[in-house]
VOBA-416940 format. One record per residue: residue number from 1; x, y, z of N, C-alpha, C in turn. Coordinates in steps of 0.05 Angstrom, whole numbers, plus 5000, padded with zeros to 4 digits. Example, Ala and Ser with C-alpha at 12.3 -4.5 7.8 and 13.67 -1.06 7.14 Angstrom:
<nodes>
NODE,1,5264,4886,5156,5246,4910,5156,5264,4934,5156
NODE,2,5257,4955,5142,5273,4979,5143,5258,5001,5157
</nodes>
This chain:
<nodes>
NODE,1,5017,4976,5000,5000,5000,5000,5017,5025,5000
NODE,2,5028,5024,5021,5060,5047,5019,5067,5058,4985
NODE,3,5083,5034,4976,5088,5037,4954,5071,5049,4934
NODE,4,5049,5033,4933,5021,5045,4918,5020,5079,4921
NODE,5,5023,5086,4945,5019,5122,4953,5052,5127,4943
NODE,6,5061,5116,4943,5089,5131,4931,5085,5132,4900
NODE,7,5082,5112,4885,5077,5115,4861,5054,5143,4855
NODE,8,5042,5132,4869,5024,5158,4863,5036,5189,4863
NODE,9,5051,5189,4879,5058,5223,4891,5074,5221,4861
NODE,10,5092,5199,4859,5108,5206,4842,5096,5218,4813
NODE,11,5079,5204,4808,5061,5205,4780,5041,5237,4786
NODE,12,5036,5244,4804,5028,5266,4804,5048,5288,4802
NODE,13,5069,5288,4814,5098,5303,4814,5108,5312,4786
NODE,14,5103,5285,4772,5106,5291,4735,5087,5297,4728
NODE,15,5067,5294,4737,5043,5303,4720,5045,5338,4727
NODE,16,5049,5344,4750,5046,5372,4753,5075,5382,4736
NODE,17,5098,5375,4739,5123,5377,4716,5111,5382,4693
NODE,18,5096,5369,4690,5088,5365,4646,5074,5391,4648
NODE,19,5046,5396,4661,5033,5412,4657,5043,5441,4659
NODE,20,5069,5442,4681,5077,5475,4681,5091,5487,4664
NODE,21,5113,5455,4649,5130,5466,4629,5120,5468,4602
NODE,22,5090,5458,4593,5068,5469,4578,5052,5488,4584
NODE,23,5054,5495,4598,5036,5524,4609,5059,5548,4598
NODE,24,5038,5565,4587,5039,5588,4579,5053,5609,4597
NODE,25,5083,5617,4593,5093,5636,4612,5072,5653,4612
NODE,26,5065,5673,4635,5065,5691,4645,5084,5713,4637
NODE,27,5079,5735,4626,5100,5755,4625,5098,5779,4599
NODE,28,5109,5794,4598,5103,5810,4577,5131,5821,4570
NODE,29,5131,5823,4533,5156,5833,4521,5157,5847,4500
NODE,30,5171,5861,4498,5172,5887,4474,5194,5888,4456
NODE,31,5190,5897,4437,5207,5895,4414,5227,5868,4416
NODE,32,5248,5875,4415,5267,5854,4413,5272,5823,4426
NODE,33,5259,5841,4445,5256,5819,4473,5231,5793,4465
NODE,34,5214,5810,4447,5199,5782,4441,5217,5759,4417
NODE,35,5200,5741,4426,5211,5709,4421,5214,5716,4383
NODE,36,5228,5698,4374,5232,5715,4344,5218,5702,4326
NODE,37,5210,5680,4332,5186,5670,4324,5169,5689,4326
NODE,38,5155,5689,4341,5129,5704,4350,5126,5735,4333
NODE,39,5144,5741,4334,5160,5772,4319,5154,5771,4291
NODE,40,5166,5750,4281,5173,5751,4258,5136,5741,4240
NODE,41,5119,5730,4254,5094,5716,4250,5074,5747,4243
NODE,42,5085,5762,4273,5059,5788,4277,5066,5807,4248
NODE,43,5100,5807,4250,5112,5822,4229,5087,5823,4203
NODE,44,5091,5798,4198,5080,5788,4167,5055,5790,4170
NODE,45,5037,5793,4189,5007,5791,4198,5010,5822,4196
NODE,46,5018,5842,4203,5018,5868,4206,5022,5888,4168
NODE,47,5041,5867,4162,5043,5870,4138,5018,5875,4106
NODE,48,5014,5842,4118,4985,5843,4097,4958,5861,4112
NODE,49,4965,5868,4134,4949,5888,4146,4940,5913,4127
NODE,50,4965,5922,4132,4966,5945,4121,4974,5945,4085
NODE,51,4979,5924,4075,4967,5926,4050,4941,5919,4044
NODE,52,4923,5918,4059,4900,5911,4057,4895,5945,4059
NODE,53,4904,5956,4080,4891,5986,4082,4901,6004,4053
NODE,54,4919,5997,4049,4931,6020,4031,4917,6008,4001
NODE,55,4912,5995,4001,4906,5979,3974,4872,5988,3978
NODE,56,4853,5996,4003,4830,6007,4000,4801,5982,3992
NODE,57,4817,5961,4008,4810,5932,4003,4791,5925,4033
NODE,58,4779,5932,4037,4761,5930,4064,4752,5895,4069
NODE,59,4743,5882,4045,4742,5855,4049,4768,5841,4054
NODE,60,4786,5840,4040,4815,5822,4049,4821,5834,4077
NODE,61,4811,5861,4088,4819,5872,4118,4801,5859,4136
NODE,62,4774,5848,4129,4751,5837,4143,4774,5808,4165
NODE,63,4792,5804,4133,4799,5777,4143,4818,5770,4166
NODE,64,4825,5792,4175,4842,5794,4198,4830,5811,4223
NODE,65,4801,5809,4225,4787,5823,4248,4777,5792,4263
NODE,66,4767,5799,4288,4763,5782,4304,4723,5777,4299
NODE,67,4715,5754,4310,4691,5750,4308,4672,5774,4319
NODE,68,4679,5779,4345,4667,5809,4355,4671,5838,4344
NODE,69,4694,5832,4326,4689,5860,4315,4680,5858,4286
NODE,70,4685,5839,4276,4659,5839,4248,4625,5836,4256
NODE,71,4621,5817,4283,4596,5817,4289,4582,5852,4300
NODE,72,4603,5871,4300,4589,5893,4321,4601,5909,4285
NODE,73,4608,5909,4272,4604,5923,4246,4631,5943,4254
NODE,74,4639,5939,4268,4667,5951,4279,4691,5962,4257
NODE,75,4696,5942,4242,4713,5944,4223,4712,5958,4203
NODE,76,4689,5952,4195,4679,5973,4170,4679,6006,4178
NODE,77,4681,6010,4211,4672,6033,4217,4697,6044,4216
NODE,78,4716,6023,4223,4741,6041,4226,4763,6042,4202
NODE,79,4757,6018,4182,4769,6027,4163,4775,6049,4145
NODE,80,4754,6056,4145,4757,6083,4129,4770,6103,4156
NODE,81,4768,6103,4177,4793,6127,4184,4817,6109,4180
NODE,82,4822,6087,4181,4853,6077,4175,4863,6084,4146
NODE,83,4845,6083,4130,4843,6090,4101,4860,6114,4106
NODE,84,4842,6137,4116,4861,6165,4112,4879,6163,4114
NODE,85,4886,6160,4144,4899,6166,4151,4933,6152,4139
NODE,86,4929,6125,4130,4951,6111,4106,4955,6142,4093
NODE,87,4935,6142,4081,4937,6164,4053,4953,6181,4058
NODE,88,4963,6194,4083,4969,6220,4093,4994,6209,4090
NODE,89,5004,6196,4095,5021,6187,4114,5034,6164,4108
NODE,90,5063,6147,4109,5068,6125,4112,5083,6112,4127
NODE,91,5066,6101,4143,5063,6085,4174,5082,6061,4178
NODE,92,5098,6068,4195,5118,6042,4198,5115,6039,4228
NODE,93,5131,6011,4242,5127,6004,4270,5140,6012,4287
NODE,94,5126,6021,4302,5143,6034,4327,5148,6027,4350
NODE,95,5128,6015,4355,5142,5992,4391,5104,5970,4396
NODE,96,5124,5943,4391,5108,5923,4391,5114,5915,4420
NODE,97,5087,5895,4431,5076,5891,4462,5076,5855,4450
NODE,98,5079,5839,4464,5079,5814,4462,5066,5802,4500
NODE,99,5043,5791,4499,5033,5795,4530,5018,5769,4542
NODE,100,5030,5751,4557,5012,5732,4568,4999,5735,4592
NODE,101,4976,5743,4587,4959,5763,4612,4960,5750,4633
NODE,102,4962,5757,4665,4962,5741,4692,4931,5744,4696
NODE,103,4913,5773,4683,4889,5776,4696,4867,5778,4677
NODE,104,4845,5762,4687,4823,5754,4653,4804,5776,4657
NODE,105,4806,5799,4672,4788,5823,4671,4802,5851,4654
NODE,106,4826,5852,4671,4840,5872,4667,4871,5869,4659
NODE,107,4899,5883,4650,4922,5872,4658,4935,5907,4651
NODE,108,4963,5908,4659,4967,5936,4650,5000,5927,4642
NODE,109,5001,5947,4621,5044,5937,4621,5049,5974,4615
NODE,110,5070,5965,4639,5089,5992,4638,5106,5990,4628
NODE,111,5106,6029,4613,5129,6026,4596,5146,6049,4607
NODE,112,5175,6052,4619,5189,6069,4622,5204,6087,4598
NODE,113,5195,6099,4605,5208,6129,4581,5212,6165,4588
NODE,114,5223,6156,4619,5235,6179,4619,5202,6191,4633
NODE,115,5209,6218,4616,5179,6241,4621,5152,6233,4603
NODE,116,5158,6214,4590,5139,6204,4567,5129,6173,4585
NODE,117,5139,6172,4603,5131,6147,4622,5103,6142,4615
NODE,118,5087,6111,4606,5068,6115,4614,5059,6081,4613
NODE,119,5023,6081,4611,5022,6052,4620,5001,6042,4598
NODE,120,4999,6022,4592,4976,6006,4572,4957,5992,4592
NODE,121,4934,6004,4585,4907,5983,4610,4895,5971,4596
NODE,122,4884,5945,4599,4865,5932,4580,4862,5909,4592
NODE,123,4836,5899,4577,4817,5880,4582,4843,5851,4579
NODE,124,4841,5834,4598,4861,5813,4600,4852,5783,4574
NODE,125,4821,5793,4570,4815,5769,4545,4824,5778,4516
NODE,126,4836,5755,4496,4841,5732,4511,4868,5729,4524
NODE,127,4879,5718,4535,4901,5713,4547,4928,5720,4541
NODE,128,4926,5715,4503,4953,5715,4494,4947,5739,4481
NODE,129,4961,5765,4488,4953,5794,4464,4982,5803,4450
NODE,130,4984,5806,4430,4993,5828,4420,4989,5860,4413
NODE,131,5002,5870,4418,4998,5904,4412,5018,5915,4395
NODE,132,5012,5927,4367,5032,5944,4356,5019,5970,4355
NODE,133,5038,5996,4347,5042,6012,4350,5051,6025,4320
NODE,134,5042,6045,4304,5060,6056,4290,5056,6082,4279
NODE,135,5078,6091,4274,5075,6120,4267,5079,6136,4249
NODE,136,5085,6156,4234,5092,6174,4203,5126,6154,4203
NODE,137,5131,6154,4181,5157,6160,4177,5171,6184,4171
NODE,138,5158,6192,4150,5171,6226,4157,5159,6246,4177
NODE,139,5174,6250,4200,5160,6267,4222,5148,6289,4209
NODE,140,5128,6300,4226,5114,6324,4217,5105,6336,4245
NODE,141,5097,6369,4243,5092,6376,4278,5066,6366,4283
NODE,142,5046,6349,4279,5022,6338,4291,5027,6309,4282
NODE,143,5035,6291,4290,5027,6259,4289,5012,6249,4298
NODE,144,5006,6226,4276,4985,6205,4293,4999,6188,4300
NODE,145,4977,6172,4306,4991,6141,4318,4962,6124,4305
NODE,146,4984,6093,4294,4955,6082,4297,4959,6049,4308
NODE,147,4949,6048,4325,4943,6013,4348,4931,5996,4336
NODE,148,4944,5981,4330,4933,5946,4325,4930,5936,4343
NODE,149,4913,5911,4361,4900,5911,4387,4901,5876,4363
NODE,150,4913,5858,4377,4913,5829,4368,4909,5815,4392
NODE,151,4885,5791,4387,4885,5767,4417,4892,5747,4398
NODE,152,4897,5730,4416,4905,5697,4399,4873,5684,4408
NODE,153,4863,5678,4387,4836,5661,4388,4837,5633,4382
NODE,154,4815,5612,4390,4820,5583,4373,4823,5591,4352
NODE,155,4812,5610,4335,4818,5608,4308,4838,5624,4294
NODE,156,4857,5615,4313,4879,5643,4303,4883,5670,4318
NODE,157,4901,5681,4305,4918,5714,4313,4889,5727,4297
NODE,158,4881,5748,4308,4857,5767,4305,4858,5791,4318
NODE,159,4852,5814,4295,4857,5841,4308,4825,5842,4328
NODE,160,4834,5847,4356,4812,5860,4371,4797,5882,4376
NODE,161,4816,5903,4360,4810,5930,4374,4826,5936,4354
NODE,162,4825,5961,4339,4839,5990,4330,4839,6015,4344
NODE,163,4860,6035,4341,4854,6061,4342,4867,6073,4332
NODE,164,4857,6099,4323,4875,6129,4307,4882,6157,4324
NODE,165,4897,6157,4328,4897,6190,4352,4920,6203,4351
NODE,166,4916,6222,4359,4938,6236,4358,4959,6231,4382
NODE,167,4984,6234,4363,5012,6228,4380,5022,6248,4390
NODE,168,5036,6272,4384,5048,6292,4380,5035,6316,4370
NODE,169,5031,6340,4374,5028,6366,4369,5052,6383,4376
NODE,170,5049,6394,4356,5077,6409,4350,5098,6399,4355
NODE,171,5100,6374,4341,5132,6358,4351,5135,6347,4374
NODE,172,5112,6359,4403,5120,6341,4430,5097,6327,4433
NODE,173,5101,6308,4448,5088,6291,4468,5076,6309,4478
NODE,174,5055,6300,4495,5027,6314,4508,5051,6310,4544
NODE,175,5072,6296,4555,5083,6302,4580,5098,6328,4570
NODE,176,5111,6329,4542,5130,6347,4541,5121,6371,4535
NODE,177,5094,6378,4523,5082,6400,4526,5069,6410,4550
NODE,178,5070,6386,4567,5069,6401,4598,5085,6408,4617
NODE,179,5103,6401,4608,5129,6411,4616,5132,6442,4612
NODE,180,5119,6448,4579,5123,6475,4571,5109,6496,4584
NODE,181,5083,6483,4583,5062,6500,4596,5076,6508,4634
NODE,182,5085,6492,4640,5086,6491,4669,5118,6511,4671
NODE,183,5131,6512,4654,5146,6532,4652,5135,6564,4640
NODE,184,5123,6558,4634,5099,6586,4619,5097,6601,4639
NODE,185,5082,6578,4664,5065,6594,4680,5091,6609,4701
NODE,186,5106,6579,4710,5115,6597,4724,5127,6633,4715
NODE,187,5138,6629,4692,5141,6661,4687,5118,6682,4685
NODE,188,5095,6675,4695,5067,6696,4689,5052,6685,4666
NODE,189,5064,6675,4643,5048,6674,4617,5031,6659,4620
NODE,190,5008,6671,4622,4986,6649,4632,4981,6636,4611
NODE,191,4972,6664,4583,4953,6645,4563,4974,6630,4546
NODE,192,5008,6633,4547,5020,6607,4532,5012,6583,4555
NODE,193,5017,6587,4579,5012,6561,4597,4988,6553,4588
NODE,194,4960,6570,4589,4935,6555,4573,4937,6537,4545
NODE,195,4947,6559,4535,4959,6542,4500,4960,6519,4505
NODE,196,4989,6510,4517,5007,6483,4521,4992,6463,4534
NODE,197,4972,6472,4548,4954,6455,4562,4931,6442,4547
NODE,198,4920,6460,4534,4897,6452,4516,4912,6431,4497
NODE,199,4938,6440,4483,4940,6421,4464,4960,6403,4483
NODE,200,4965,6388,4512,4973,6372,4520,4946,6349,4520
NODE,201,4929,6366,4524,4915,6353,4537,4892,6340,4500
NODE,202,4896,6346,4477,4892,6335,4448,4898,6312,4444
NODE,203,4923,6314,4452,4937,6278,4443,4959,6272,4474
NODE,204,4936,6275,4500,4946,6252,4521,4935,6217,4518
NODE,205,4925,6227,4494,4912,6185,4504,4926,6181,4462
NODE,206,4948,6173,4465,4949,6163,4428,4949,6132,4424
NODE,207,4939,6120,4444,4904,6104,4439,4887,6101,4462
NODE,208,4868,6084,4455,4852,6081,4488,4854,6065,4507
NODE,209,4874,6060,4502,4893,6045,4524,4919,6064,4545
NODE,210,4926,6075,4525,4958,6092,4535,4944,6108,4559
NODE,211,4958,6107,4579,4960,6132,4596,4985,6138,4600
NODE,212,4989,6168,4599,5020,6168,4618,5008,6178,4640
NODE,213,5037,6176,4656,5038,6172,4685,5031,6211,4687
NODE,214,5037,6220,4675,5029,6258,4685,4996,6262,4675
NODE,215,4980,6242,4671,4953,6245,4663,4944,6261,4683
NODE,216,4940,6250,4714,4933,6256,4722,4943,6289,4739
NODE,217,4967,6296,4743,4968,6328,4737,4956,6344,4720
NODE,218,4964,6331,4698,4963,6351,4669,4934,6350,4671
NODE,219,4917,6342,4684,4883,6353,4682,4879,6374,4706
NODE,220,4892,6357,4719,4886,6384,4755,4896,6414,4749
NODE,221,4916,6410,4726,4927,6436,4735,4916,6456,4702
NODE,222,4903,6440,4685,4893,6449,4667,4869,6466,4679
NODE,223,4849,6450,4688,4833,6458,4710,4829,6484,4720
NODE,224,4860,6490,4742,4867,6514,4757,4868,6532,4733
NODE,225,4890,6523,4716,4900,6556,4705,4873,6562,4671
NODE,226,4856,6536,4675,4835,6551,4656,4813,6569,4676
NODE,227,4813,6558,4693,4797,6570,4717,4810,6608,4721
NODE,228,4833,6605,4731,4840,6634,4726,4839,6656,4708
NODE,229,4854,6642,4674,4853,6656,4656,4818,6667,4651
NODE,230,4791,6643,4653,4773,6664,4653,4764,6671,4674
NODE,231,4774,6667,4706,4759,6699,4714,4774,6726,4711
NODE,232,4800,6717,4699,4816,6741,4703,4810,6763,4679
NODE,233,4804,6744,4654,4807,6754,4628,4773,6747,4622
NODE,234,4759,6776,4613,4730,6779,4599,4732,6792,4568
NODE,235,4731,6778,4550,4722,6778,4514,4700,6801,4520
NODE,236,4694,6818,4504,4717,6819,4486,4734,6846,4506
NODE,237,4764,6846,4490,4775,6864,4506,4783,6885,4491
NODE,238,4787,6907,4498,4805,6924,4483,4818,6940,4479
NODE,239,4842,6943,4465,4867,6949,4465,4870,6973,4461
NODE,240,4866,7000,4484,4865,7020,4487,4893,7036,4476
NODE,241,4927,7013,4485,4937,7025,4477,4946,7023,4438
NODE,242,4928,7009,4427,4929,7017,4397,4905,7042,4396
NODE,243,4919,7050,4374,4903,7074,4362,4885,7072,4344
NODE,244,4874,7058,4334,4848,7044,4327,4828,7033,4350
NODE,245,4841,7028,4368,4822,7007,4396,4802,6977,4381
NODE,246,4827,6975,4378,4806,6943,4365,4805,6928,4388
NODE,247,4784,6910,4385,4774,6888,4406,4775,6859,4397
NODE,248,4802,6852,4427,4799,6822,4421,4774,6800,4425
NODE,249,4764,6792,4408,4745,6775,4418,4741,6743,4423
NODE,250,4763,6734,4417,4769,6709,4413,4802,6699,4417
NODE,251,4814,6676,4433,4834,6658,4425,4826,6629,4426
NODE,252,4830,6623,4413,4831,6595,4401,4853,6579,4395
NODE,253,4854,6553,4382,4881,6548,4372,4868,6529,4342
NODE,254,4886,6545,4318,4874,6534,4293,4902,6513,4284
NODE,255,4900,6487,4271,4917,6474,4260,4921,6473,4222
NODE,256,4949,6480,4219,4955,6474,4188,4975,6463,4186
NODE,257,4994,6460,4167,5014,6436,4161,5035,6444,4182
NODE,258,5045,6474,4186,5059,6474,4205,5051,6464,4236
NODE,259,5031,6451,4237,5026,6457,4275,4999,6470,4273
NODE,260,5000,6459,4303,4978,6477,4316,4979,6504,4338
NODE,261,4972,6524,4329,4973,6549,4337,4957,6567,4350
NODE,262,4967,6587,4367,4939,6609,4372,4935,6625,4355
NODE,263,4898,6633,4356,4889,6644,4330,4881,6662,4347
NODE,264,4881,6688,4342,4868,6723,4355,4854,6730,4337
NODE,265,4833,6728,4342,4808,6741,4335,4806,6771,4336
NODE,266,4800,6791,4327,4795,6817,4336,4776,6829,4321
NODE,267,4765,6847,4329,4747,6873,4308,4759,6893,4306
NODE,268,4765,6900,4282,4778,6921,4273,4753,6947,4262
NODE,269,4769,6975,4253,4745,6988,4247,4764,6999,4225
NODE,270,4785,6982,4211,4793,6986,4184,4784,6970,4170
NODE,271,4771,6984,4139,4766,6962,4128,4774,6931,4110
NODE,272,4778,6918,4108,4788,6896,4099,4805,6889,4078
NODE,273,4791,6911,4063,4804,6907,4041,4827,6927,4035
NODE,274,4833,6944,4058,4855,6958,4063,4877,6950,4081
NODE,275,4878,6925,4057,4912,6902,4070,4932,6925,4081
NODE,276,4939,6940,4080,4967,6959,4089,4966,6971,4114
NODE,277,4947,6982,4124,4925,6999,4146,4923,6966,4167
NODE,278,4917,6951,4147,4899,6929,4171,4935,6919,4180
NODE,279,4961,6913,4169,4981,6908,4172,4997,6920,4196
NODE,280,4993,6946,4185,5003,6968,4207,4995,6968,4222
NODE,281,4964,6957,4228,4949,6966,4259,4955,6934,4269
NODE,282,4974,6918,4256,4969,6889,4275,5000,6891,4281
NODE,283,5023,6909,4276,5048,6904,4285,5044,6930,4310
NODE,284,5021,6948,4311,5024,6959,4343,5003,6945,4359
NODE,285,4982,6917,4348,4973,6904,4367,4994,6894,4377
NODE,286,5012,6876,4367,5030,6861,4375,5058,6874,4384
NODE,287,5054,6905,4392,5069,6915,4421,5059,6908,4444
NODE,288,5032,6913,4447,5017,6911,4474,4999,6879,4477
NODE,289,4993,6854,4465,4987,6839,4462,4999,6822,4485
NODE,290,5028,6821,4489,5032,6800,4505,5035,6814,4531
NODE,291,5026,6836,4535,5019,6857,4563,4991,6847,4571
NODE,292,4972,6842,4560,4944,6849,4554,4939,6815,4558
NODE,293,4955,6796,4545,4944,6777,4538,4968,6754,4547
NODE,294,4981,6758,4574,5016,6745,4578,5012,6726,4567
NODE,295,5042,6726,4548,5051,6705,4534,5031,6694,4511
NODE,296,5018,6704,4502,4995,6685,4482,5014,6687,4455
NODE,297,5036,6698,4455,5051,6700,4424,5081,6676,4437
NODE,298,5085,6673,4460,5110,6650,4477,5097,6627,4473
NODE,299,5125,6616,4468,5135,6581,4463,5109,6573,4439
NODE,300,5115,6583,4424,5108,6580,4394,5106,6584,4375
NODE,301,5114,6575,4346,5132,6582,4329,5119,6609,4312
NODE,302,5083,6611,4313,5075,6623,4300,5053,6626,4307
NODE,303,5033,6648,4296,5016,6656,4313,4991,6667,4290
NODE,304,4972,6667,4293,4948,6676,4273,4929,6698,4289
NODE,305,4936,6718,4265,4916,6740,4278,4882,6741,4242
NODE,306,4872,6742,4263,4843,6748,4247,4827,6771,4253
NODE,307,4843,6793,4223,4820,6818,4233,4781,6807,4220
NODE,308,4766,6823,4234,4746,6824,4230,4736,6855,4228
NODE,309,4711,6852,4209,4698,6884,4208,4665,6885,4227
NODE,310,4665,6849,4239,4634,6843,4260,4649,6836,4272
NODE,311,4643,6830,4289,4635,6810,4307,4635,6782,4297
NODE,312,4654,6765,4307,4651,6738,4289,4625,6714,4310
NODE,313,4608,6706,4291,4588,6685,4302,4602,6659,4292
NODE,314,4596,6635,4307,4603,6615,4306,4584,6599,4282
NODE,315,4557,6610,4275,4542,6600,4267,4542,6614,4230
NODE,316,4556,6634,4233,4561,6645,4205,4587,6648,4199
NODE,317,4587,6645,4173,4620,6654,4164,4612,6690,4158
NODE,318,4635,6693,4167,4648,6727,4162,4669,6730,4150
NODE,319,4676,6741,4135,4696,6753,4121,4726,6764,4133
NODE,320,4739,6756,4145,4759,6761,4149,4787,6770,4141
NODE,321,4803,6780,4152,4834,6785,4139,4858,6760,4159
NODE,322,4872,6744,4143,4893,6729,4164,4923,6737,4169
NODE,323,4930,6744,4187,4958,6747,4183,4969,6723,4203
NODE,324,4990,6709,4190,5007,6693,4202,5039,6709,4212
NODE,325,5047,6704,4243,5067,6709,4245,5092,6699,4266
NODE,326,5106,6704,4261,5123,6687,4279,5118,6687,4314
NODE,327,5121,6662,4326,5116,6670,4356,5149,6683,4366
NODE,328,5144,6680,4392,5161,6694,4416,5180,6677,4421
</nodes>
């Protein structure tokens, strides 16, 4: 009988042996670090991906979506923004996730990077995920990003999830433009600190997974100093020390190939079509502008002024004059 229970332990001993060294590590790996197999599989899966997108082939792309996202019409919805955004742009890989989830609700993988620190959260089904990542090849000051979201299913590697968002405005990261803003303020400039904030806070998520680790500042303190700038500052205002007294009535921030920028709105009482007059009266706005308005022309490359002869409505177009000019 002895023996009998020893055989046994023993045969359980291997049996638990067999089953762990077939069990699926636990663990998560990025770029290089993943297995080169595995690498070299997503590679080629990522590949016909995106010649499916660029080629404008929505059925051969059907064929690499997962059952839930063809069943919820998912794919179709997002192809066409992947469409564009190919078009714009040509997208190579930027940092691949290789992940054998510990948790079937949730799982998160950190990524260290400095001030760009941040973390991936997501749903832990199914078990085995991949994540790629990729971005322009020729930089430009607003990037996207766009997320491939892969589970391993019985029936195969299957994209789970897509997304398109923005990466970068004006060349930085959404930490590193809060960096800027937070140096803004401390010198007084409120409305560059507003600026830097608004567009930190455009492309803090470049997908819906990413968080960085300054998310949660970069809202508190967006918060405070939007909170200040309007009780401090009431639209429209006006600029007593120009000799016209035009009235600002608007900042905003408008985007074109260079970046995204502040746009100044004003009412002028020259008329429009007197380009030379309207010229002259915007190089003595822009003596007293960053008195009137701290810093709204600091830490950025260029700046948009919009005369008006009304009052601009949101609901009508008006006729305007643009001048583009260098920031501070």
């Amino acid at each position: 009988m002895k023996s009998t229970l020893n055989l046994f332990k023993l045969l359980s001993l291997i049996a638990l042996f067999i089953f762990q060294s077939c069990s699926p590590e636990i663990g998560i790996w990025k770029n290089e670090k993943i297995e080169a197999g595995h690498r070299s599989e997503m590679g080629q899966l990522n590949k016909a991906v995106f010649e499916a997108i660029n080629a404008n082939d929505d059925k051969s792309f059907s064929n690499y979506l997962s059952s839930e996202m063809l069943e919820g019409n998912l794919g179709n919805k997002l192809f066409s923004t992947l469409y564009v955004a190919a078009r714009k742009d040509n997208f190579v890989l930027a940092d691949e996730f290789y992940a054998m989830n510990k948790e079937a609700l949730h799982d998160t993988i950190p990524v260290a990077d400095g001030k760009n620190s941040y973390k991936i959260i997501y749903g832990g089904e199914p078990q085995e995920v991949y994540i790629a990542t990729f971005l322009p090849k020729v930089k430009k000051a607003n990037q996207y990003m766009i997320t491939l979201f892969y589970g391993h299913y019985n029936y195969g590697w299957k994209i789970k999830d897509i997304d398109v968002a923005l990466y970068k405005v004006n060349g930085k990261t959404s930490p590193e433009l809060f960096e800027t803003a937070k140096s803004a303020y401390a010198a007084h400039n409120v409305f560059a600190a507003a600026n830097n904030l608004q567009l930190a806070q455009t492309c803090a998520s470049p997908n819906k997974w990413w968080k960085y680790n300054t998310e949660t500042d970069l809202y508190a303190t967006y918060t405070q100093v939007i909170s200040e700038v309007n009780k401090a500052y009431r639209f429209p205002i006006t600029l007593n020390d120009v000799s016209s007294k035009p009235e600002i009535v608007r900042v905003y921030n408008t985007s074109f190939d260079g970046g995204t920028f502040p746009n100044i709105c004003y009412v002028t009482r020259i008329k429009l079509s007197d380009v030379a007059a309207l010229e002259r009266e915007n190089a003595e706005i822009r003596k007293s502008i960053n008195k009137v308005l701290p810093g709204v022309e600091k830490h950025v490359d260029q700046v948009v002024y919009s005369a008006y002869n009304d009052f601009p409505d949101q609901n009508v177009a008006l006729k305007h004059y643009d001048m583009k000019v260098k920031g501070l």
